[in-house]
C-alpha positions as CSV (number, residue, x, y, z in Angstrom):
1,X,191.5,-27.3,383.2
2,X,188.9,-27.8,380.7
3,X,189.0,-31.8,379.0
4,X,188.1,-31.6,375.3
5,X,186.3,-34.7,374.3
6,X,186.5,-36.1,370.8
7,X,184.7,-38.1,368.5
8,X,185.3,-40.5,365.5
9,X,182.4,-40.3,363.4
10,X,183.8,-43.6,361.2
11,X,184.1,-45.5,364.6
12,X,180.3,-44.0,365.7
13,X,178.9,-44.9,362.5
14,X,179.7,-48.3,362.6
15,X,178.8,-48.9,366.1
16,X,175.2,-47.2,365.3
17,X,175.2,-50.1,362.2
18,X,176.6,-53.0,364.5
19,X,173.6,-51.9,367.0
20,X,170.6,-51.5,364.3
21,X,172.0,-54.9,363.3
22,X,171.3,-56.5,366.9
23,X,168.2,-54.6,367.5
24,X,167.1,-55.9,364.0
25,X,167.5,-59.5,365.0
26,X,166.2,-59.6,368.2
27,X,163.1,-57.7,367.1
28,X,159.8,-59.9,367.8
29,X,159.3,-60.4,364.0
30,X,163.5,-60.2,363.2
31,X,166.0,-63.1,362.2
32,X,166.2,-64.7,365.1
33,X,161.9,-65.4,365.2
34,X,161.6,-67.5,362.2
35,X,160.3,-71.1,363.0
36,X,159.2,-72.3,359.9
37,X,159.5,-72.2,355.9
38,X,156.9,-73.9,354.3
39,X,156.7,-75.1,350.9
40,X,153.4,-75.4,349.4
41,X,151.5,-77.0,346.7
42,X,147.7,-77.5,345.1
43,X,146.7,-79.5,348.3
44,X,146.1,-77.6,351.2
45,X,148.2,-79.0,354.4
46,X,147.8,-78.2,357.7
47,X,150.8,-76.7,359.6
48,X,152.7,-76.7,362.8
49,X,151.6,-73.7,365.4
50,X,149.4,-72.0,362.4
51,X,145.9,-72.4,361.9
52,X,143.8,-73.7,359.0
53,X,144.6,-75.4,355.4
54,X,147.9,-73.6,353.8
55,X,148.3,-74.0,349.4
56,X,149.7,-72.1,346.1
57,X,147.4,-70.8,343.9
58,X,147.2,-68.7,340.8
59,X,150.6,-67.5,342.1
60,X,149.7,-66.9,345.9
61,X,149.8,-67.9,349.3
62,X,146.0,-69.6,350.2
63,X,144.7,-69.7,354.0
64,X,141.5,-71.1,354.8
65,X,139.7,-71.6,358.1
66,X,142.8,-69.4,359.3
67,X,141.0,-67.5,362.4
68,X,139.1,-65.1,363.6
69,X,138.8,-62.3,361.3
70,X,140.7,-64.1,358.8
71,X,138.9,-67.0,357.4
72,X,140.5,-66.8,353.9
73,X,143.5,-65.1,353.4
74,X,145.8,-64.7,349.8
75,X,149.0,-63.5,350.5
76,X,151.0,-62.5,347.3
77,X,155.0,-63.0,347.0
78,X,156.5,-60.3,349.9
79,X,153.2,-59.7,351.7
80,X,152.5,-60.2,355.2
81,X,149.6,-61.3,358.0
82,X,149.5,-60.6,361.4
83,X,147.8,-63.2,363.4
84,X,147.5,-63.6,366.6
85,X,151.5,-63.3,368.0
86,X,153.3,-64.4,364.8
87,X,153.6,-62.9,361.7
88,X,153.2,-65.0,358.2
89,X,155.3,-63.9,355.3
90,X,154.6,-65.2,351.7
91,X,157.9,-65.9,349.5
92,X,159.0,-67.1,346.2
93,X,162.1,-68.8,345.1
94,X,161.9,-70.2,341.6
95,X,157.9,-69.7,341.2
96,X,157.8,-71.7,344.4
97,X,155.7,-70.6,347.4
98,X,156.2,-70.9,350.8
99,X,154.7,-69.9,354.1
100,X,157.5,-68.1,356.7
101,X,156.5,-68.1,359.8
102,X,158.1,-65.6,362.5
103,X,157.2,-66.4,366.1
104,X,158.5,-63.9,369.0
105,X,158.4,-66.9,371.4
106,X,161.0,-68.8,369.0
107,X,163.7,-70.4,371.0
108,X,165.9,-69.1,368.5
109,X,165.0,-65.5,369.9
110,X,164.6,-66.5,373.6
111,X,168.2,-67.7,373.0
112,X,169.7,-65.0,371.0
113,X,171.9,-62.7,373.0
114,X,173.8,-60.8,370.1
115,X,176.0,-60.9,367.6
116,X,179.9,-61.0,367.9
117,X,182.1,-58.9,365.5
118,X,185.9,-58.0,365.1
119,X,186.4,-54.6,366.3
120,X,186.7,-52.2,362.8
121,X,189.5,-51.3,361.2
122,X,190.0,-48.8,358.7
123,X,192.3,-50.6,356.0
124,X,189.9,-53.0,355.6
125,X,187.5,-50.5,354.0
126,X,188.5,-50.3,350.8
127,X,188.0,-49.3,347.2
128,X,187.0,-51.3,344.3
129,X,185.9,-51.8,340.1
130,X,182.9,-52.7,339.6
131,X,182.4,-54.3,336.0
132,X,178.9,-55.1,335.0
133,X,178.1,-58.2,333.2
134,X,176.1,-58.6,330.1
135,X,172.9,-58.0,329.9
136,X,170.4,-61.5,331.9
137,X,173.2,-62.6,332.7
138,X,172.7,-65.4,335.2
139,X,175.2,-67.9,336.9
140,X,174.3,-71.0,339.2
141,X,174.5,-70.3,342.9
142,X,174.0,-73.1,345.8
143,X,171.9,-72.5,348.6
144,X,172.3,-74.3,352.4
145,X,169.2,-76.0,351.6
146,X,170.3,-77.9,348.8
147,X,168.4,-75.8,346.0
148,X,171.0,-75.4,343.1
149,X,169.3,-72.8,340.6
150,X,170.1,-69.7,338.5
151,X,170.7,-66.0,339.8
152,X,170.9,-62.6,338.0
153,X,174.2,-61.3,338.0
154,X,175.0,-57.7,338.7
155,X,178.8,-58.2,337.6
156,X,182.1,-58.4,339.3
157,X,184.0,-56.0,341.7
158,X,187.9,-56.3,341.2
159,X,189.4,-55.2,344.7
160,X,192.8,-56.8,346.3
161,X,192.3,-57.7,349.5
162,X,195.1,-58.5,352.0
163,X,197.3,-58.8,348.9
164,X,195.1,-61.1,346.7
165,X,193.7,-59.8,343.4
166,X,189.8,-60.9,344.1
167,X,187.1,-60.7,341.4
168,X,183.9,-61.0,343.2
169,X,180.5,-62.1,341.5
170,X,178.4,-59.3,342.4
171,X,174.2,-59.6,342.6
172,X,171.6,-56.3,342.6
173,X,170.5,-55.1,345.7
174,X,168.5,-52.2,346.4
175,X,169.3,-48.9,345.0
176,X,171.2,-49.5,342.2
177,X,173.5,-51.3,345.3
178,X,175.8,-54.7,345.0
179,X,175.0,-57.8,347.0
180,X,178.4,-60.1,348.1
181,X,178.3,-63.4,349.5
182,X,181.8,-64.4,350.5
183,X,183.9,-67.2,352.7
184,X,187.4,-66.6,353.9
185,X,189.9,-68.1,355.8
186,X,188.1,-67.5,358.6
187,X,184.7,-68.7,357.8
188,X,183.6,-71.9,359.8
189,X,186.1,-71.1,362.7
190,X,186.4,-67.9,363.3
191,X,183.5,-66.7,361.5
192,X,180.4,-68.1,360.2
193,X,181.1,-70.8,357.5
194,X,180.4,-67.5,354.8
195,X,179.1,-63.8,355.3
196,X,177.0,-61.5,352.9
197,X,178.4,-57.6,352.5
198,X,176.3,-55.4,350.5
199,X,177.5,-52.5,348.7
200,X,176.6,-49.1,347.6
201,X,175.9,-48.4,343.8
202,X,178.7,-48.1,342.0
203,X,180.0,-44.8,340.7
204,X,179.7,-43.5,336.9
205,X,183.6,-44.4,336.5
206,X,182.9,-48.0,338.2
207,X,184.7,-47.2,341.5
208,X,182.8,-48.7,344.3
209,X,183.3,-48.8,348.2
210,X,184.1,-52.1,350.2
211,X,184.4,-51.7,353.3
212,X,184.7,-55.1,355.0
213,X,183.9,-54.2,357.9
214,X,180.5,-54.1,357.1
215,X,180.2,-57.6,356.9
216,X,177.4,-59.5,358.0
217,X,175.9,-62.5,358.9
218,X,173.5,-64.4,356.9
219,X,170.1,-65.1,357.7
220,X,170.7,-68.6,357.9
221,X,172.9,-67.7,360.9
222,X,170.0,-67.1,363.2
223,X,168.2,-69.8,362.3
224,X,167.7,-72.6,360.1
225,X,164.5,-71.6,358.0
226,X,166.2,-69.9,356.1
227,X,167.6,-70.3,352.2
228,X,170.9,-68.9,351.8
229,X,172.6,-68.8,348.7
230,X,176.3,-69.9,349.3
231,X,179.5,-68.4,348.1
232,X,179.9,-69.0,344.5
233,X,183.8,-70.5,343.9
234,X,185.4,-67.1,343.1
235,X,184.1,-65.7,346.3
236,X,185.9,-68.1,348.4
237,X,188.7,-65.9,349.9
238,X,192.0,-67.5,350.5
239,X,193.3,-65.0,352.6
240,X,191.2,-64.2,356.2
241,X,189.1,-61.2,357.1
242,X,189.4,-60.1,360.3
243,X,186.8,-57.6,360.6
244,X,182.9,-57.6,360.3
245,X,180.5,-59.7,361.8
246,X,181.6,-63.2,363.3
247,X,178.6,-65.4,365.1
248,X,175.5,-65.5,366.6
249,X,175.9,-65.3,370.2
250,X,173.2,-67.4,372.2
251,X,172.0,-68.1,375.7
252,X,171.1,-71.4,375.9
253,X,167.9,-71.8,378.0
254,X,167.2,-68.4,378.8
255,X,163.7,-67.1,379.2
């Protein structure tokens, strides 16, 4: 008797995207790595497990006396430097700089042993409407280090979800794409205390795809250097969602 095997492409896909998601963050350089996010000034400062003077200037990322083969360095906004094991990542919040430092011997990453999630569920993907908002638009968002500050809005996605009649703030993302950052009954038991889902662009008639299981865990989940920007009030779910991405699952102590 010959056994015909079959497949769910829906299921496989999202086990392919739950696994990118763990290689990701235990990557040498990924989430978990991050030790550091330093702010920086005029004065240069010397700081922990990097070598040489660290400042801002004329909109970048300054390095002196930072190693062999790298004396100076000017990193602008988004670029990068390998030295020695880490890798140093200049950002930008607000005209801002700071220094990220990504260290494969974090303990974060020693510890990290993957990341939980609710098993998927189709009626949680779902359809929505997107509406965009007016041109610069901006509203204030929170982040988990205290930062209050302005963000461009994208616009709002109307989708009910588990009954309730949602209208999402919605930030740009790659693509043309839609950027969530949500909390629901779950979040800070079940879940981490919010989650971020990102969207695809929306289509010409304003349709756009949410499929909740596709939800995923903040940087700021992995480790603490990062700066999050927290669920804005109308993205504070009353009703749970059980699927996506839950918490960070560690090892405490392991090598």
């Amino acid at each position: 008797m010959t056994t015909t095997l079959t497949t769910d492409a829906w299921l496989d896909d999202w086990a392919h995207w739950h696994a990118d998601r763990e290689a990701a963050a235990a990557a040498p350089h990924g989430l978990a790595s991050t030790t550091g996010t330093h702010w920086l000034d005029a004065e240069p400062t010397e700081l922990p497990t990097v070598s040489g003077a660290w400042s801002a200037a004329d909109g970048r990322v300054v390095g002196t006396d930072v190693g062999t083969g790298a004396a100076d360095v000017r990193l602008a906004p988004g670029e990068s430097l390998e030295l020695d094991d880490l890798r140093l990542l200049a950002i930008s919040r607000d005209g801002v700089l700071a220094l990220r430092v990504l260290d494969p011997a974090a303990p974060t990453r020693a510890a990290f042993d993957g990341i939980d999630a609710f098993d998927p569920d189709r009626a949680w993907s779902l359809v929505g409407r997107f509406t965009p908002a007016a041109e610069q638009a901006t509203v204030t968002i929170d982040n988990v280090d205290g930062r209050r500050g302005p963000q461009a809005l994208a616009g709002t996605v109307h989708v009910t979800i588990d009954g309730h009649e949602a209208a999402l703030s919605a930030f740009p993302a790659a693509n043309g794409g839609l950027q969530i950052t949500f909390a629901d009954a779950t979040s800070g038991t079940t879940t981490n205390r919010f989650r971020f889902l990102t969207l695809p662009a929306p289509s010409a008639d304003g349709t756009v795809a949410v499929d909740l299981n596709r939800a995923y865990l903040p940087p700021c989940a992995f480790t603490d250097h990062y700066l999050c920007p927290v669920p804005p009030p109308e993205n504070r779910l009353p009703v749970a969602v059980p699927v996506g991405e839950t918490l960070v699952r560690t090892t405490p102590g392991r090598d």
